[in-house]
N, C-alpha and C positions, 0 to 999 in steps of 0.2 A: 632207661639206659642211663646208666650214672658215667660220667666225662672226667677225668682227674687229668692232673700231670697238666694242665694246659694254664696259663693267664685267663683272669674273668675275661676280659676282652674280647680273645680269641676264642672263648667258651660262647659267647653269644654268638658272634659270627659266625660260627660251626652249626651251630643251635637253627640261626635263620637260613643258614643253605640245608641243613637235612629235611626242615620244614617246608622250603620252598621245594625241595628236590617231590617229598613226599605229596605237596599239591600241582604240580604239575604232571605226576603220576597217574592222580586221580583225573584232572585233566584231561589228557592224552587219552585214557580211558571209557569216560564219559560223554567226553563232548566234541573230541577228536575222530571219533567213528567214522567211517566214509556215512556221507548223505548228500541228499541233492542239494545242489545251491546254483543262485544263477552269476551269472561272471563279474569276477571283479571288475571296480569303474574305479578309473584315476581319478585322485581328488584335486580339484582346482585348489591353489590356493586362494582363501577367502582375508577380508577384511574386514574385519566386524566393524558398522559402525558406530561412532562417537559422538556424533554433533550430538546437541541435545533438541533440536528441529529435524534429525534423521527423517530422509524420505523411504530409504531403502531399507528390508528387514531382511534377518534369515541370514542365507549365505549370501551379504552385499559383496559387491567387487570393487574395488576401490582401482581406477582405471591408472597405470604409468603415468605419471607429472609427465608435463610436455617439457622439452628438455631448454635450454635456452641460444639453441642455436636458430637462425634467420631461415626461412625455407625457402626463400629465395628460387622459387618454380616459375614456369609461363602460366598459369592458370589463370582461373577471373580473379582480376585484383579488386580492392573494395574500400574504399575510403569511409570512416564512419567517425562521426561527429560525435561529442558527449560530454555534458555537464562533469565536475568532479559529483560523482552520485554512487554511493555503497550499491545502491539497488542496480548496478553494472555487475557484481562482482560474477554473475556465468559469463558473459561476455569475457570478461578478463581472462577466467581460467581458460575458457574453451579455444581464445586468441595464444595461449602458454605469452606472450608479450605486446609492447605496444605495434607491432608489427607481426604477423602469424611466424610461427615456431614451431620446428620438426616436429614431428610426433604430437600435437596439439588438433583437438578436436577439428579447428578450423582448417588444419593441412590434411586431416582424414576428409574434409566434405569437399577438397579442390577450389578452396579460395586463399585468397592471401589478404588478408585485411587489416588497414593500418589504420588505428584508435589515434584518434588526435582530440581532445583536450580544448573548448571553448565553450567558455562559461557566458557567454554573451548570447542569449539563444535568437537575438535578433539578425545577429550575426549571422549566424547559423541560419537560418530563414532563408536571408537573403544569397548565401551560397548555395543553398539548395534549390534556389529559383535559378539561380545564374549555370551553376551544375546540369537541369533541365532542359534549361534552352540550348546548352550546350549538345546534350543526349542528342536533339529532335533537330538539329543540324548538321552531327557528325560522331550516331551511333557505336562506328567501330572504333573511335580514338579517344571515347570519354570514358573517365573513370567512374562507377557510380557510387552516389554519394549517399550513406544511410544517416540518418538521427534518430536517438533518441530524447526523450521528452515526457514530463510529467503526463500521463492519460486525463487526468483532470483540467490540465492546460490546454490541451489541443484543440477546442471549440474556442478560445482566443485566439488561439498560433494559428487557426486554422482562417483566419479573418487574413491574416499577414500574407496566405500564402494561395489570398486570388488572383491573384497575379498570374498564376499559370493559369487559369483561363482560359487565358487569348493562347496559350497552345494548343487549346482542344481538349476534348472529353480523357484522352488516353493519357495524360500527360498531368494526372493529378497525383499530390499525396496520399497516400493509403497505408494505415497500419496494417502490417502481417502479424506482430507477435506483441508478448507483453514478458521478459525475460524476468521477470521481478516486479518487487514494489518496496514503498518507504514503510517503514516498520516500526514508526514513532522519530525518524530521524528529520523528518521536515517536520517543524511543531511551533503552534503561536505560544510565544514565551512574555505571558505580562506579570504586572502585581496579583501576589497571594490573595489579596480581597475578590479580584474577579474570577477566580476561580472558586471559592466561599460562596460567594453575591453576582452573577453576572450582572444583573442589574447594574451593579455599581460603574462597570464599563461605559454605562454613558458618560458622556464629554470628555471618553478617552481618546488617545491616540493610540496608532499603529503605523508601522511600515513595512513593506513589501514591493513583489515586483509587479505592477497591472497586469491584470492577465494572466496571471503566471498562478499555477497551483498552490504555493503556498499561500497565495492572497485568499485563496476558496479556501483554506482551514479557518479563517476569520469568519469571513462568509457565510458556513456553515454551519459555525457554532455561533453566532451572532443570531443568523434566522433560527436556530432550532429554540434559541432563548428567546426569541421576538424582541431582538435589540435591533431599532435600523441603523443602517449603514453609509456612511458620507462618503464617498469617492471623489468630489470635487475639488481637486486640491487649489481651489483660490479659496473657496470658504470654508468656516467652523461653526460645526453645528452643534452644542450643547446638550441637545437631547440624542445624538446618534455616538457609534463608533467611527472616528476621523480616519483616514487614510492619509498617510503620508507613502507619495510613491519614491521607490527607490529605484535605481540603475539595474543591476543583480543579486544577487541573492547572498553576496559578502557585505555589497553598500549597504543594503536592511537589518546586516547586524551593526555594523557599522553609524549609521543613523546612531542609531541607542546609543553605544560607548561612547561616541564622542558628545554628547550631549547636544544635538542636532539642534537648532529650532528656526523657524521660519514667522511672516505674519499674515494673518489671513483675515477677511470680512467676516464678522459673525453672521451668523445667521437662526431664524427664528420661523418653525414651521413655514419653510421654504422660501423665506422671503428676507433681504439682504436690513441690517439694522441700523447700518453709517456706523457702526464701529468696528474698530480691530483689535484682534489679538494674538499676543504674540505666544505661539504653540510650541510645546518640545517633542520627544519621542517620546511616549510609556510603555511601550508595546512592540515585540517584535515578532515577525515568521519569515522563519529561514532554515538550513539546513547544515550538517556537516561540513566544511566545519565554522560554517556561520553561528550555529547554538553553541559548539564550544568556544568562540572567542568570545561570545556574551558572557560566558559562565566568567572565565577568566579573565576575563582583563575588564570587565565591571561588576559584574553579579548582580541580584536583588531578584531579579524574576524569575519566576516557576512555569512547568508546563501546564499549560491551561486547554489545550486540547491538540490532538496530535493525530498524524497516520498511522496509529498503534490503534487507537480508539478509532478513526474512520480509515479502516482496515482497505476496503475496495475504493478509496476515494484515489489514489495515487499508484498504479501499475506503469511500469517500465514503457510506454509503448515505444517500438522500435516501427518508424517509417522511413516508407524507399517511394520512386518514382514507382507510379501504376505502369507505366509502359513500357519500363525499364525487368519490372520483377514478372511480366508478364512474358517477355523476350527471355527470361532469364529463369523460367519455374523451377527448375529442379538445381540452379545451385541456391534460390529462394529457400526449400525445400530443407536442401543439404545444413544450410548453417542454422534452418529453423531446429532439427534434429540435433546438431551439432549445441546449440542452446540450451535443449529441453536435457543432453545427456550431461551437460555443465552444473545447469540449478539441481540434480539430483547428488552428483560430486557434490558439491559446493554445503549442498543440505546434510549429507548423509555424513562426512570426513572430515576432520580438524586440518587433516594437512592438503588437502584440499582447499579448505578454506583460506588458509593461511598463504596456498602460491596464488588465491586469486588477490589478497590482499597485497600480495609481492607484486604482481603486475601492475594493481590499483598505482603505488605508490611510482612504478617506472611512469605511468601514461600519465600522471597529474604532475609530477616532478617538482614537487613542492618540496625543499632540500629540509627542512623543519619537520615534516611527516612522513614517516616510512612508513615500512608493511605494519609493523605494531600498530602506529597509531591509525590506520583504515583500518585494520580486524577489531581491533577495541571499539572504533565507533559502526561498523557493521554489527557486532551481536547489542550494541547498545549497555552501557554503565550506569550507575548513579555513584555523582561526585561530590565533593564540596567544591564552590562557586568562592570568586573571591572575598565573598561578604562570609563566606562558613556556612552557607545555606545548602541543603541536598538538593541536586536537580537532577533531571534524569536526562540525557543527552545521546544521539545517535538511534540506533537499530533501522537495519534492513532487511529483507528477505527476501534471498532466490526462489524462482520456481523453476518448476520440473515441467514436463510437460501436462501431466494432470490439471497441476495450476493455472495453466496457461490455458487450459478447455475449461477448466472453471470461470474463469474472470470472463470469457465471452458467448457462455451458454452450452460451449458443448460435453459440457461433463455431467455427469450421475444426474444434479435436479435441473437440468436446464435452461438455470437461472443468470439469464445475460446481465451480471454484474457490471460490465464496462457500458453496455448501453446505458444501465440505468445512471452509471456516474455521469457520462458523459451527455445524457441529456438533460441531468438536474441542473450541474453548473453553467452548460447552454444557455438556460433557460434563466440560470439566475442571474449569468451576466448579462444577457438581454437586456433584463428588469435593471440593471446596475448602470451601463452600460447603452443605453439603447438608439444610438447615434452608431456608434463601433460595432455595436456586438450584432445589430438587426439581420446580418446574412451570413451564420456561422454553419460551415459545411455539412447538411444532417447527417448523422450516423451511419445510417446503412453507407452512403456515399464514403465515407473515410475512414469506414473498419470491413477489413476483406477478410474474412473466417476463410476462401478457399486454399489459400496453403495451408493452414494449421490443420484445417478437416482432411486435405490429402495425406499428410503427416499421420495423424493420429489412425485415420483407414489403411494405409498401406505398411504402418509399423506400430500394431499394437504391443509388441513389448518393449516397446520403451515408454510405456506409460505403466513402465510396474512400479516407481516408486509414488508412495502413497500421496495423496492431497494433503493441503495446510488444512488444521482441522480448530474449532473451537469449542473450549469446554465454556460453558456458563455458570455461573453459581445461582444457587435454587432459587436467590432475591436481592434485589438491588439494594446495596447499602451505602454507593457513594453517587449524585449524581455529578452528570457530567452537562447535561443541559434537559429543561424544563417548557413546557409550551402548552398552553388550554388550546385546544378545538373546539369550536361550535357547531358539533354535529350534529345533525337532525334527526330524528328520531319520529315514528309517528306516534301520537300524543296516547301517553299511561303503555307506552311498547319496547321491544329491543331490536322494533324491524326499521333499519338506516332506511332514508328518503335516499332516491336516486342522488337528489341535489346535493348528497356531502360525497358522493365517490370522489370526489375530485381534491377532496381533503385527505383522504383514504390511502389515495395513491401517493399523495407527497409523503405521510407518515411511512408506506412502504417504501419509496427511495430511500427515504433517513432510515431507516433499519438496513436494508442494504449497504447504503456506504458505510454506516457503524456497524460491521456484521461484527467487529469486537465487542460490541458495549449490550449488553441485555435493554432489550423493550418495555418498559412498563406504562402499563394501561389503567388510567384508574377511569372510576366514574365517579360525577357528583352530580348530584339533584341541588333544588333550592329547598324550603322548607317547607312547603307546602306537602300536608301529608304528615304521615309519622312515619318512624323509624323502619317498623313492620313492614313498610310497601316504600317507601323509599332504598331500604340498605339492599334488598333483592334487585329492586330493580336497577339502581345504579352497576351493581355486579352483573345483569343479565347485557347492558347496554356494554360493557366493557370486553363480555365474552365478544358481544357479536362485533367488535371491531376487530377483534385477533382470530374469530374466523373471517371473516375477509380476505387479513393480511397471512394468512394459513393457506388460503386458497391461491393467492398469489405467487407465496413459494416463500414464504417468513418458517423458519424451522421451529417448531413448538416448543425445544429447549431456550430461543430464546428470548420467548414472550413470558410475563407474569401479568396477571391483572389482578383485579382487586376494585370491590364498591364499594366508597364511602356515605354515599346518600347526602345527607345534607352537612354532616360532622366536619368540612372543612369548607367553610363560605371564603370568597375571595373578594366579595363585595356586598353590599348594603343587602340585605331579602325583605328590606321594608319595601323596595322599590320595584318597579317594575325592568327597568332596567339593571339595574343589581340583581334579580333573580336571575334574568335570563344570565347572566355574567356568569354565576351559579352554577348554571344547566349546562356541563361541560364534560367532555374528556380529554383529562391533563396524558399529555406523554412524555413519558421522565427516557432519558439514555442515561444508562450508568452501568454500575460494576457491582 
């Protein structure tokens, strides 16, 4: 059909209605026939989400922001304690402010709870003791009081808080939950050499708070390098890493900037020398925004190891009185639920994220930091430092409730991540410690899995969005800390003596609290022998240590091994002692 008389214009437009007219014809025809069908369903609308740590897939639902008016109800009210710490931000959200907020998670579970702001956690302690005895005198008129707290601190904090005691068995601390963790934001920050060299960290210093979780990322990374540790703060010991103690966790950055220094007795494989010297800061572990006022207002030091790399070393744990949450189960319950549907918000949605970081900045009221600057050091940046140097500064992570059955055994591998942290650095402060640390509250006693397990049985969907997951790469190319073991082996075999399990299992903590950082297993022999029967067997000894930690519950992706036989001696093989030094398996964490 030829079209005249008309503008090109109007010729196309004509053109594209006869066309569309003639396929909707067809249309109507073909595919518009009556047939069976089943009935329309109204479509929610959805939210796709955007975080780039998304928990939620598919059709997510991105839940109404809590609005910012007061809820002001009779309901259980709830006082809760809390460091300035990103790893609050479902707390935040699910409160909509520093006091509960209409339409906010916590006004749907019938609490009202007011976030208050004290970075002294001794402080904190001792109102929680005071709070207690309050409870077990006069029930119906006390507010009750929650904290949270580093999970890797609480076998220190848990020495502070024998006190309640003398109230009786009912009337102790008990973690219900773990709403989060630090995600590289709490981080020992020293010289670039010791991160190259640990070694070279001998006859350094460091500051921190005692006891306090940031001191264990020293700790941690110190013993997995077999660097020992000075905690004595009258003397200096040149062959160890010094501890200088700080007040909190802004003093430890603080320390460093101002160029701290004090004087102390040397000392010399444990015994005092009649001299002194006068010591500075080199070294600091601290957290948001204690790392970023190192960066800025002095600079020079890098991250040398972090809650990014020891991933389950640091969870959120949130504790309440045992007698109180036991009188109190189901709004226990309510705001466990109310938490677990915040870290999936928090995970899965930008603006989500961003009203937790709103609230962050109302409940810390720091006139200097707004929402910006908590969202910036929640997903964590790399900046220039005042010297011009890249450092990497902040990250945290909300959990969901998936996460939260993970960290304490009850999810897919049944792998009790919080026991194991929680009884490694027990154990290390012990050894550190062992005047203070001798009667630290055991585990089972000061972690209650019965809320979270009623939770997760009575509401499995809200455990639809997905766990934190980790990809590894197929082989370690940068490490992060190094250590030989001397394990035993029965002689020309790959069958372990009973007597190293107990080496076995510390190497399985350390892979657990690093569940970021890949495993690596070597083996070495001395030189006795040749290549032929040594490089197999060194490789056979190194399998059988990673079936071990395989049977244990170490995931396969993220071990590597590897047998070097006699090709890397670490000391003398003229000797007898140098051989046996030889006859080792090295364990590297790295990336």
């Amino acid at each position: 059909m030829k079209i005249t008389g008309i503008k090109p214009g109007a010729k196309w437009v004509l053109l594209a209605l006869l066309g569309a007219g003639a396929f909707f014809g067809v249309k109507k025809f073909y595919l518009d026939a009556p047939k069976e069908v089943g009935q329309s369903q109204r479509v929610e609308k959805v939210t796709l989400a955007d975080a780039p740590e998304a928990s939620l897939k598919g059709n997510a639902v991105m839940l109404p922001l809590p609005s910012d008016k007061a809820a002001m109800r009779d309901v259980q009210k709830v006082q809760w304690k809390i460091m300035a710490w990103n790893a609050q931000f479902p707390l935040m959200y699910a409160n909509g402010g520093a006091r509960t907020t209409q339409g906010s998670l916590m006004y749907k579970a019938n609490v009202d709870v007011e976030i208050i702001r004290q970075d002294d956690c001794f402080k904190t302690i001792a109102d929680f003791i005071k709070n207690a005895q309050d409870y077990k005198n006069n029930p119906q008129s006390t507010t009750p009081m929650f904290m949270s707290f580093m999970g890797d601190g609480m076998p220190g904090f848990s020495i502070m808080l024998k006190e309640l005691d003398k109230l009786g068995p009912d009337y102790q601390p008990i973690i219900i939950y773990h709403m989060g963790r630090s995600n590289g934001e709490d981080q020992f920050m020293g010289p670039d050499a010791w991160r190259s060299n640990p070694q070279s960290a001998l006859g350094g210093t460091f500051t921190a708070v005692e006891l306090d979780g940031d001191a264990n990322i020293v700790f941690n990374w110190a013993g997995n390098n077999a660097i020992p540790v000075n905690v004595n703060p009258k003397v200096y010991d040149p062959k160890a890493l010094n501890l200088v103690p700080a007040s909190d966790f802004l003093d430890a950055g603080n320390k460093f900037i101002s160029g701290y220094t004090e004087k102390r007795q040397i000392v010399t494989d444990g015994k005092t020398t009649g001299r002194d010297t006068t010591i500075g800061v080199m070294a600091t572990t601290t957290w948001t925004p204690g790392d970023v006022n190192v960066a800025m207002q002095k600079g020079g030091l890098v991250r040398i190891a972090s809650t990014h790399e020891y991933s389950s070393q640091m969870p959120n744990a949130t504790v309440v009185l045992k007698k109180w949450a036991y009188d109190h189960r189901t709004d226990v319950e309510n705001i466990i639920m109310a938490l677990g549907q915040a870290g999936d918000q928090v995970r899965s949605f930008n603006d989500a994220k961003a009203f937790a970081a709103k609230v962050s900045a109302e409940v810390y009221g720091d006139k200097d930091k707004n929402a910006d600057y908590w969202l910036k050091y929640y997903n964590g940046t790399e900046e220039n430092d005042m010297q011009g140097q890249k450092v990497l500064l902040g990250g945290s992570m909300a959990f969901n409730l998936s996460d939260a059955a993970n960290m304490v055994g009850l999810g897919a591998d049944r792998k009790d991540r919080y026991k194991v942290t929680y009884e490694t650095f027990g154990s290390m402060l012990s050894k550190l410690y062992p005047d203070r640390m001798k009667d630290y509250t055991p585990y089972n006693r000061i972690m209650d899995k019965s809320f979270l397990n009623s939770v997760i049985s009575n509401h499995p969907e809200l455990l639809q969005g997905e766990a934190l997951k980790v990809s590894y790469a197929s082989e370690i190319t940068s490490e992060v800390s190094s250590k030989s073991y001397h394990i035993e082996f029965e002689t020309g075999s790959d069958v372990i003596r009973a007597s190293s399990y107990r080496l076995l299992d510390e190497i399985y903590s350390a892979a657990v609290i690093a569940e970021n950082l890949k495993l690596g297993i070597y083996g070495h022999t001395d030189n006795v022998g040749n290549d032929a029967t040594n490089n197999p067997l060194s490789e056979r000894r190194a399998k059988a240590v990673r079936d071990y930690l395989l049977k244990k519950g170490i995931s396969t992706s993220q071990v590597e091994t590897k047998g070097y036989g006699a090709e890397k001696p670490i000391a003398d093989n003229t000797t007898i002692d140098g051989k046996a030094k030889n006859r080792r398996v090295e364990i590297v964490l790295g990336r």
